[in-house]
C-alpha positions as CSV (number, residue, x, y, z in Angstrom):
1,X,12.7,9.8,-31.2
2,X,9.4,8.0,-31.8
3,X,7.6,6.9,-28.9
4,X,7.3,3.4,-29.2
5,X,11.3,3.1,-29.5
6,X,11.8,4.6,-26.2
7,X,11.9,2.0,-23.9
8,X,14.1,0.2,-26.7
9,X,16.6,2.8,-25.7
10,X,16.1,3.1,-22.0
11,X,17.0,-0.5,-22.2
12,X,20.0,0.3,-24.0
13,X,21.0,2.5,-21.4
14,X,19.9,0.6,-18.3
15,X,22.3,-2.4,-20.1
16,X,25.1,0.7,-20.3
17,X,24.6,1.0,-16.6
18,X,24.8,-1.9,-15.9
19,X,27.8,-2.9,-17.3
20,X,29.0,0.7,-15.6
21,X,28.1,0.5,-12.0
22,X,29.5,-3.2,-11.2
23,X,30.6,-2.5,-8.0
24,X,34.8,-3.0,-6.9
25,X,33.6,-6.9,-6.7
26,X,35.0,-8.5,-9.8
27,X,32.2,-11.0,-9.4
28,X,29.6,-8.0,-9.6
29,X,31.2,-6.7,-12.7
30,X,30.9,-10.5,-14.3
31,X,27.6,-10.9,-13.4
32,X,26.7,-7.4,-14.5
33,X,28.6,-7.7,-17.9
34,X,26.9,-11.2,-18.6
35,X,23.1,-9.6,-17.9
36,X,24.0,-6.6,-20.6
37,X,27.1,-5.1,-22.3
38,X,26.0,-2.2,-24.4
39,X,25.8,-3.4,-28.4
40,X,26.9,-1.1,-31.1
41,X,23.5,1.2,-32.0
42,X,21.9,-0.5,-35.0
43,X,21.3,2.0,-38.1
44,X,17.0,1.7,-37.3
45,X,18.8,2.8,-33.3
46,X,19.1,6.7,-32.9
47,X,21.6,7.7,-30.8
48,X,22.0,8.8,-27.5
49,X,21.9,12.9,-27.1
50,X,23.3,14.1,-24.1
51,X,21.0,16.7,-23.1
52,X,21.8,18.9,-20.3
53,X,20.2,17.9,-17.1
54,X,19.5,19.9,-13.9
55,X,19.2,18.8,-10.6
56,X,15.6,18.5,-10.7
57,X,15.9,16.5,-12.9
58,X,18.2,13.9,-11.2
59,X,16.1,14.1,-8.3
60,X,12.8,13.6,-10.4
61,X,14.3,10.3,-11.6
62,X,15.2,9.3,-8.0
63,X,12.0,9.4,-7.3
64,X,9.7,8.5,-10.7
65,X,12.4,5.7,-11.7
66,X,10.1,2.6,-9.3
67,X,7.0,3.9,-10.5
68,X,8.1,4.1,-14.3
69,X,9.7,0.9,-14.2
70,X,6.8,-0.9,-12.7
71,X,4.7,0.4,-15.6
72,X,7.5,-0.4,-18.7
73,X,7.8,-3.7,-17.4
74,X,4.2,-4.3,-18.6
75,X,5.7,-3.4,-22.4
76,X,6.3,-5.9,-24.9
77,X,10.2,-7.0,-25.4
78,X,9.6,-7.4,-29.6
79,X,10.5,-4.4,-29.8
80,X,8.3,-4.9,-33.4
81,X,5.1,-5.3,-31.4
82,X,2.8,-2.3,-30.6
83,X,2.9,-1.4,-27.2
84,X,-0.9,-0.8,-25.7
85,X,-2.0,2.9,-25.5
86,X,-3.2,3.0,-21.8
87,X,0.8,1.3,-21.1
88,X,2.4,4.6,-22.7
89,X,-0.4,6.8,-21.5
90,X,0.7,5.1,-17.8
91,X,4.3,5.9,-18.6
92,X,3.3,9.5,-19.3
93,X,1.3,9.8,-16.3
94,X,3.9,8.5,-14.1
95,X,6.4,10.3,-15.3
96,X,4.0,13.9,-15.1
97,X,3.5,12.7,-11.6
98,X,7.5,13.7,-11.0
99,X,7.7,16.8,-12.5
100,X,8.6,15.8,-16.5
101,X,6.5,17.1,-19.3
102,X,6.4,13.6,-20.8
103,X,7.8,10.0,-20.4
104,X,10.1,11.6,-23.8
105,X,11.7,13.8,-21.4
106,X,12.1,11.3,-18.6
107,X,13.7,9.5,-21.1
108,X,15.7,11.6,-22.3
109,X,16.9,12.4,-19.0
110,X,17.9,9.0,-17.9
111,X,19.6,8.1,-21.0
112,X,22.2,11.7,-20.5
113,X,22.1,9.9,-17.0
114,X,23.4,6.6,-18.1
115,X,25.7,8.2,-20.7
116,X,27.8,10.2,-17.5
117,X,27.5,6.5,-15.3
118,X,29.3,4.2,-18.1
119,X,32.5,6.7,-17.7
120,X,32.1,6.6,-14.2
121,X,34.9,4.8,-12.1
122,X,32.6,3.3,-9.3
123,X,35.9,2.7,-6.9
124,X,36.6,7.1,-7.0
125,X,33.5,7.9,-8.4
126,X,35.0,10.5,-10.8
127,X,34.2,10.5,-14.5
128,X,36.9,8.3,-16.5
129,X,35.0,7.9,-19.5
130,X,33.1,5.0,-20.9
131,X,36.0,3.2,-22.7
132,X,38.2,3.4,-19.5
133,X,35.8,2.2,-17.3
134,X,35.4,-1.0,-19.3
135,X,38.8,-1.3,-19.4
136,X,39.0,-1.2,-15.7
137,X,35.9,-3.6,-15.2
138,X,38.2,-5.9,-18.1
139,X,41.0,-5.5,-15.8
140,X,39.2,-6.5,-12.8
141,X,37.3,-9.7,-14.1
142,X,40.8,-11.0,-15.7
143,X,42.1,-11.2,-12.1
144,X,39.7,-12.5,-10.4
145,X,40.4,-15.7,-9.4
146,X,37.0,-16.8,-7.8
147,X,35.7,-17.0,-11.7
148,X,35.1,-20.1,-13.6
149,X,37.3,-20.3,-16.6
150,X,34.1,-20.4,-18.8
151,X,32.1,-17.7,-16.7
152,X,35.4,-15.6,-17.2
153,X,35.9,-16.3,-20.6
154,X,32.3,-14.9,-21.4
155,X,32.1,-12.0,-19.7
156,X,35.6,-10.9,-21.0
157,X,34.0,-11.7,-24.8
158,X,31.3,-9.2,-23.5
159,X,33.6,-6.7,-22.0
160,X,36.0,-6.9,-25.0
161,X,32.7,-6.4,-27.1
162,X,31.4,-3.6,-25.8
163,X,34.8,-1.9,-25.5
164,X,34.5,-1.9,-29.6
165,X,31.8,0.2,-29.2
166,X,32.0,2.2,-25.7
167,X,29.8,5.1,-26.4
168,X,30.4,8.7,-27.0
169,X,32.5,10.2,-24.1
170,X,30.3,13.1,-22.0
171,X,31.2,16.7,-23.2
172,X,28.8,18.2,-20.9
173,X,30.8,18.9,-17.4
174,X,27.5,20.2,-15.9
175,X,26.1,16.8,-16.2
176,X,29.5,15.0,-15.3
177,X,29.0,17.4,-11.9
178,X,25.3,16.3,-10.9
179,X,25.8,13.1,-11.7
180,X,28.8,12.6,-9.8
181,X,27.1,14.4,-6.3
182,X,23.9,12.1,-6.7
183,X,26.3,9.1,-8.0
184,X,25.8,7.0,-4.9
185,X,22.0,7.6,-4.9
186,X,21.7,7.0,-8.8
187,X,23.5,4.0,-8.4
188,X,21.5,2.7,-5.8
189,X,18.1,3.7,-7.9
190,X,19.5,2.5,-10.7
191,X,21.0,-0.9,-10.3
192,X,17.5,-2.0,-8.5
193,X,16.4,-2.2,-12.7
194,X,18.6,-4.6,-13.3
């Protein structure tokens, strides 16, 4: 995947996990839904590979994911717009600093990340899959009374969107496993991005 698209697609999968990690509060999963339902991948959009990851490497995103973010927030969001060198050189740096080969790798470890979290159920933290776990978030902000009807409305459009398009389900039960033991940590880490 080229370089420059990378934090394209980290966004993509910080939206995913998002959307995945509303907590049991029906008002979290509006809120959450309204910042960022996953959209279908566009053809120029590679998809997601699920890599398999290793519990270094969940705990080497623990502990780059501040540092890294701090730096990609400095990138341009036209995604047509060249980021600067010394900003991807940063990313590479910070992302050497805990234990990846490259900011590609980091990367490509929080995206197999984010692709176990949007089939998690965050209520029994086991993995449902991503198009069950939108259904449950769907099922949740539909009876939620505390929502305005508009608010509501919108984040069901969202929802219902992104349930079009859930994402490919995680084959990989290695990464379902580590996931799912550093799920309360990864959640934490994670949902700080948003």
């Amino acid at each position: 995947m080229p370089f420059a698209l990378r934090p394209v697609v980290v966004a993509l999968g910080a939206g995913v996990i998002a959307v995945a990690l509303a907590s049991a509060s029906t008002t979290a999963v509006f809120a959450q839904a309204n910042k960022a339902a996953p959209s279908a991948p566009s053809a120029a959009e590679p998809a997601m590979k699920e890599i398999t990851l290793t519990d270094k490497q969940i705990q080497g995103v623990l502990a780059a994911h501040k540092d890294v973010d701090a730096i990609a927030a400095k990138l341009p969001d036209d995604q047509d717009t060249k980021p600067d060198p010394k900003i991807l050189a940063q990313l590479d740096d910070a992302a050497k600093k805990h234990g990846f080969a490259s900011y590609d790798e980091y990367s490509d470890v929080v995206e197999a990340i984010g692709m176990v979290l949007a089939g998690m159920d965050p209520k029994t933290k086991t993995y449902v899959g991503p198009a069950a776990a939108l259904k449950d978030q769907i099922a949740a902000v539909e009876a939620d009374t505390k929502i305005k009807a508009e608010d509501k409305k919108q984040a069901l459009a969202d929802l219902n969107d992104a349930l079009k398009n859930p994402g490919p389900a995680v084959t990989n039960k290695t990464n379902i496993d580590l996931v799912t033991k550093n799920y309360d940590a990864l959640s934490a880490a994670l949902e700080e991005d948003d």
